[in-house]
C-alpha positions in Angstrom: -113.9 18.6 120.8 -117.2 16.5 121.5 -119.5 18.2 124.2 -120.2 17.3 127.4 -123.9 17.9 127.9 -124.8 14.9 130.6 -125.9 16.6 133.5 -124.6 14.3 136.2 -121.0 13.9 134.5 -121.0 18.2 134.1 -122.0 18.3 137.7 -119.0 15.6 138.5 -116.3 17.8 136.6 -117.4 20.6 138.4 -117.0 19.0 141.7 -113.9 17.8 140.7 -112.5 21.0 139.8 -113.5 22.1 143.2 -111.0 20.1 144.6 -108.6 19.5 141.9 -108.0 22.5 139.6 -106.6 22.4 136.2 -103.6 24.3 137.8 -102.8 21.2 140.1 -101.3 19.3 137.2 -98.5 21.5 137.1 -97.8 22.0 140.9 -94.8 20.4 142.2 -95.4 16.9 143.1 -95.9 17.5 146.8 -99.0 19.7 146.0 -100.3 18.1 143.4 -100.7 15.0 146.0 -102.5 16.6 148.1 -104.4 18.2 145.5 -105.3 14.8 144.3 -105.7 12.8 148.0 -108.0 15.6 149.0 -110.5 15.2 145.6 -110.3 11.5 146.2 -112.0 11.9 149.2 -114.8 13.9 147.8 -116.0 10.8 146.1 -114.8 8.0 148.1 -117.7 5.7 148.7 -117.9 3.2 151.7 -117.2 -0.7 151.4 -120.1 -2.8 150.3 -120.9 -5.3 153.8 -118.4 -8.0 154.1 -115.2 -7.3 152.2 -111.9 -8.0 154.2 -109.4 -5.5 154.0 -105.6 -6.0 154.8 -102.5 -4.1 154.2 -99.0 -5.4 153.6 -95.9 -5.3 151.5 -94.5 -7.1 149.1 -90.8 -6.6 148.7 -91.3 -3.3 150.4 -94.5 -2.1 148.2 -97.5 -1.5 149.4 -100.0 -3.5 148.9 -103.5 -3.8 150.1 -106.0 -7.0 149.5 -109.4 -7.1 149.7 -111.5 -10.3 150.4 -115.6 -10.6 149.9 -117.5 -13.2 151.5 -117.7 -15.2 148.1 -113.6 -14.8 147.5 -112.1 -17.5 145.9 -113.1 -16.9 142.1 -108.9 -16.0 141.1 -107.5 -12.9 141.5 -107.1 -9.6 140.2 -103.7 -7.3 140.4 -105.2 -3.9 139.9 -103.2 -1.0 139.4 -104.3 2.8 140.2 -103.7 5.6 138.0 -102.6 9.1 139.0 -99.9 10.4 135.7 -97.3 8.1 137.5 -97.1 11.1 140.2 -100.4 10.8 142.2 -102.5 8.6 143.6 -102.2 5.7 146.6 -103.8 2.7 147.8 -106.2 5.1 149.0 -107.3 6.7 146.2 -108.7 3.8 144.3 -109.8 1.7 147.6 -113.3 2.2 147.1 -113.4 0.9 143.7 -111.0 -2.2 144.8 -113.4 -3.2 147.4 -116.3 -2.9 144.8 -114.7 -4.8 142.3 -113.7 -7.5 144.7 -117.7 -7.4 146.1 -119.1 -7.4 142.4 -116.5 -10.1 140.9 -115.8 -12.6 144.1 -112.5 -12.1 143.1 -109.4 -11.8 145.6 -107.8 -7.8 144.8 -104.5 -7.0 145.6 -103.8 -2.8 144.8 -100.4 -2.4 144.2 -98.9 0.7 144.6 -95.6 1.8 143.1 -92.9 4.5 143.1 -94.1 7.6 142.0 -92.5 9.9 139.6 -90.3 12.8 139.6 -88.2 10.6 142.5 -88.6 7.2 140.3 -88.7 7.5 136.9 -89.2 4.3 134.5 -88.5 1.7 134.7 -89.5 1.8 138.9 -93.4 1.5 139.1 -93.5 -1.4 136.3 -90.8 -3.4 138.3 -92.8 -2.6 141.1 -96.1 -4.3 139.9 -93.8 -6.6 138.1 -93.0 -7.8 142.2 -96.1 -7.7 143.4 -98.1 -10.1 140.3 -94.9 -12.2 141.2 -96.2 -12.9 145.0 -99.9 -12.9 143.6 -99.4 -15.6 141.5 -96.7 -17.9 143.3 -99.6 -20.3 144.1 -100.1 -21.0 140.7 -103.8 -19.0 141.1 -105.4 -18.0 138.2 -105.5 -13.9 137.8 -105.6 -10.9 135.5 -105.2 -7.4 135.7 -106.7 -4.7 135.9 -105.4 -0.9 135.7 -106.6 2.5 135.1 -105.0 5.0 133.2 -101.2 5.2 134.1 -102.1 1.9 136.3 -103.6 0.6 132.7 -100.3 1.4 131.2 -98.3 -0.6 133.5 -101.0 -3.5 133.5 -100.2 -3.4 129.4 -96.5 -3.2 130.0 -96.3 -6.1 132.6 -98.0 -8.5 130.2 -95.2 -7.2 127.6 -92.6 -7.7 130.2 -93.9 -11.1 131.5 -93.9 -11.9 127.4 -90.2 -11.1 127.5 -89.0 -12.8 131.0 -91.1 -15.5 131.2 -93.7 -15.8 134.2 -97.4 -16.7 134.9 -98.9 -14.5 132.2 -102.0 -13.0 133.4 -105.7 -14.7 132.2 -106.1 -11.5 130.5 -106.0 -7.1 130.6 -108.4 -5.0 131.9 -107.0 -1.8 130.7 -109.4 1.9 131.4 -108.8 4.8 130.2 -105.4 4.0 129.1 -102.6 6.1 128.0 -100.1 3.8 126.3 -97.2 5.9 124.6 -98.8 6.0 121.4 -98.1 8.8 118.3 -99.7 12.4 119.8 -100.9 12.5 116.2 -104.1 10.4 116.6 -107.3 12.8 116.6 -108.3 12.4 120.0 -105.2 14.2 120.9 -106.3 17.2 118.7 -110.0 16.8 119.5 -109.5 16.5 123.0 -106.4 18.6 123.6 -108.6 20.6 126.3 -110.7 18.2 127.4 -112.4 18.5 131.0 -109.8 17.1 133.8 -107.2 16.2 131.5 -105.5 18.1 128.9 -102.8 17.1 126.3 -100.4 19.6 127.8 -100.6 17.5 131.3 -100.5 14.4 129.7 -96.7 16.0 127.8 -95.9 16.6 131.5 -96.9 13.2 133.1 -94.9 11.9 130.7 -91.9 13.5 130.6 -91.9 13.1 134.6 -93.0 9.4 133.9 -89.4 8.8 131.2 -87.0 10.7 132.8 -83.7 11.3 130.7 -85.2 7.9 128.6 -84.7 8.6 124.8 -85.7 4.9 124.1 -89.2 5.6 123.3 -89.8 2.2 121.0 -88.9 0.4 124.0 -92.7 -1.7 124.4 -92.6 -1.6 128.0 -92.2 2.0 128.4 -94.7 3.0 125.4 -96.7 -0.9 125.0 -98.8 1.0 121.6 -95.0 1.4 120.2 -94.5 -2.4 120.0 -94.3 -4.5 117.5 -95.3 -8.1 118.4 -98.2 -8.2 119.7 -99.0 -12.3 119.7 -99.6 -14.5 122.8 -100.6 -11.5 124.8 -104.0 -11.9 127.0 -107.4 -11.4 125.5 -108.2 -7.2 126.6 -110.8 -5.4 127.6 -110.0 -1.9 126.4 -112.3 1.2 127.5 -112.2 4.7 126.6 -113.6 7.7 127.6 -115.0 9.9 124.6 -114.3 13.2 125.5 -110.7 12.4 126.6 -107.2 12.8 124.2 -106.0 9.3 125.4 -109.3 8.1 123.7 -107.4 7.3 120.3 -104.9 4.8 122.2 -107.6 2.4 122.9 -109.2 1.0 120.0 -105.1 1.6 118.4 -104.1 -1.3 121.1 -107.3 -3.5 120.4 -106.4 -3.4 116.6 -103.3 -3.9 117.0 -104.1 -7.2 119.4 -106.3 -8.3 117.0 -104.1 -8.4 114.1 -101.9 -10.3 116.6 -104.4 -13.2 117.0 -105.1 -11.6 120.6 -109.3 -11.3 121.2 -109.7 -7.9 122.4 -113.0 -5.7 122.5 -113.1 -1.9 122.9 -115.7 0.1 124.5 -116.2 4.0 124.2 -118.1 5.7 126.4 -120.0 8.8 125.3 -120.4 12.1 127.2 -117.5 10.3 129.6 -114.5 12.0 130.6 -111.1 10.8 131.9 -111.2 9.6 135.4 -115.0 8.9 135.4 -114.8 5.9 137.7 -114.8 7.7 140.3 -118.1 9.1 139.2 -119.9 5.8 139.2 -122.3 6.5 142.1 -123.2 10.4 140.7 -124.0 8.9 136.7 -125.5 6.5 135.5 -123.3 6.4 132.5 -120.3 5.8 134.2 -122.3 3.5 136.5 -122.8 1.4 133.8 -119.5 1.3 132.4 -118.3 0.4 136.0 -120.7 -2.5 134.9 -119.3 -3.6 132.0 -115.8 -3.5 133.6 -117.1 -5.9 136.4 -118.8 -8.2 134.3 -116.1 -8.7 132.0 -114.2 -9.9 135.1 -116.4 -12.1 136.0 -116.0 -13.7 132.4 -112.3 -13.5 132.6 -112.1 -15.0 135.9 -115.4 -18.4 134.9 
């Protein structure tokens, strides 16, 4: 396994184990929550000056916007990460408002139903609602989704592919676990990686399934399809010292081969769930960058 020798990120796993043991993974859902909520707000950061913030629901889901003082610049659907068992419109609200400050961009964070109590297919019909309402004015949009949130960002442009629907500009996809083959190295390399281990990632997703045995099916694992034309140009990034690393640049190939321009990024010394380390390293900060920027290109 690569080593993490950064000072600021081994100073951000460490407060994140504070809050978040390696134990919590396997809790019941329940404490595992608030596990998660509580380490969340460790590192939440406060709005930057002028962005709107409004809650609602959309067909029942929650959903909050955020507006900046420059809004108008399309749309972005992002989608929060958390195994498909944690995480909340709270969790990721700091990065939401700083993505719709950085990008001018209107953000709506969906949340969805969480797993054990909703397995597949509930939180991509779920999104699958919410980019519906988003894009009913014919706005242009992407999306943008972190880890399991990245997943289902993949899987709606598979879905949308399928159904028919305003297909999103493009996919901003980080960190993302996608259902690939466990066999790729990272999964080997990486198997105890800081904050995420291959042994919670078997249990996310055997919460995430349920009693599914269709594993091919593309919107439940989108690395296991195989067509992947007229999909949206990507933005893929990876954390190095992560066993989802692998899935990544597999996608991006696989786009490419498609037709579909795509463009991966690894980020060295980074470990899984470093956005939320963006204001404690500056590598991280810099990828938080990168993320916005392409955005902004998306979105011109």
């Amino acid at each position: 396994m690569a080593q993490v020798t950064d000072p600021e990120v081994l100073k951000f796993i460490a407060e994140t184990e504070a809050a978040y043991p390696s134990e919590a993974n396997m809790a019941t859902p329940e404490e595992n929550r608030t596990y998660y909520d509580a380490m969340c707000a460790v590192f939440w950061a406060p709005h930057p000056e002028g962005v709107a913030v409004l809650d609602i629901e959309v067909g029942g889901i929650p959903v909050r916007q955020y507006r900046s003082k420059t809004s108008g610049k399309g749309a972005i659907l992002y989608t929060h990460g958390g195994g498909f068992v944690v995480g909340s419109l709270d969790s990721h609200d700091d990065v939401c408002a700083e993505l719709a400050a950085a990008t001018g961009a209107e953000v709506w964070s969906s949340h969805y139903r969480l797993c054990p109590e909703h397995s597949y297919p509930a939180a991509l019909d779920d999104v699958e609602t919410v980019w519906r309402k988003l894009t009913a004015d014919g706005r242009r949009a992407i999306v943008v989704g972190d880890s399991a949130g990245a997943r289902l960002s993949a899987a709606l442009c598979l879905r949308l592919r399928r159904v028919g629907g305003p297909m999103p500009l493009a996919q901003i996809l980080i960190y993302p676990g996608l259902g690939g083959d466990k066999t790729l190295p990272s999964f080997v390399d990486n198997a105890e990686a800081p904050l995420l281990r291959t042994v919670d990632l078997a249990h996310y997703e055997s919460l995430y399934k349920g009693d599914r045995q269709d594993e091919d099916n593309p919107e439940l694992s989108p690395l296991r399809a195989r067509d992947f034309a007229n999909l949206p140009p990507a933005f893929v990034v990876t954390a190095d010292v992560d066993p989802l690393r692998d899935e990544g640049p597999a996608y991006v190939e696989k786009l490419r081969s498609a037709g579909v321009e795509a463009t991966w990024r690894n980020e060295p010394q980074l470990i899984h769930g470093y956005l939320r380390a963006r204001h404690r390293s500056q590598r991280a900060r810099d990828s938080f960058a990168a993320i916005i920027a392409a955005a902004r290109a998306f979105l011109a």
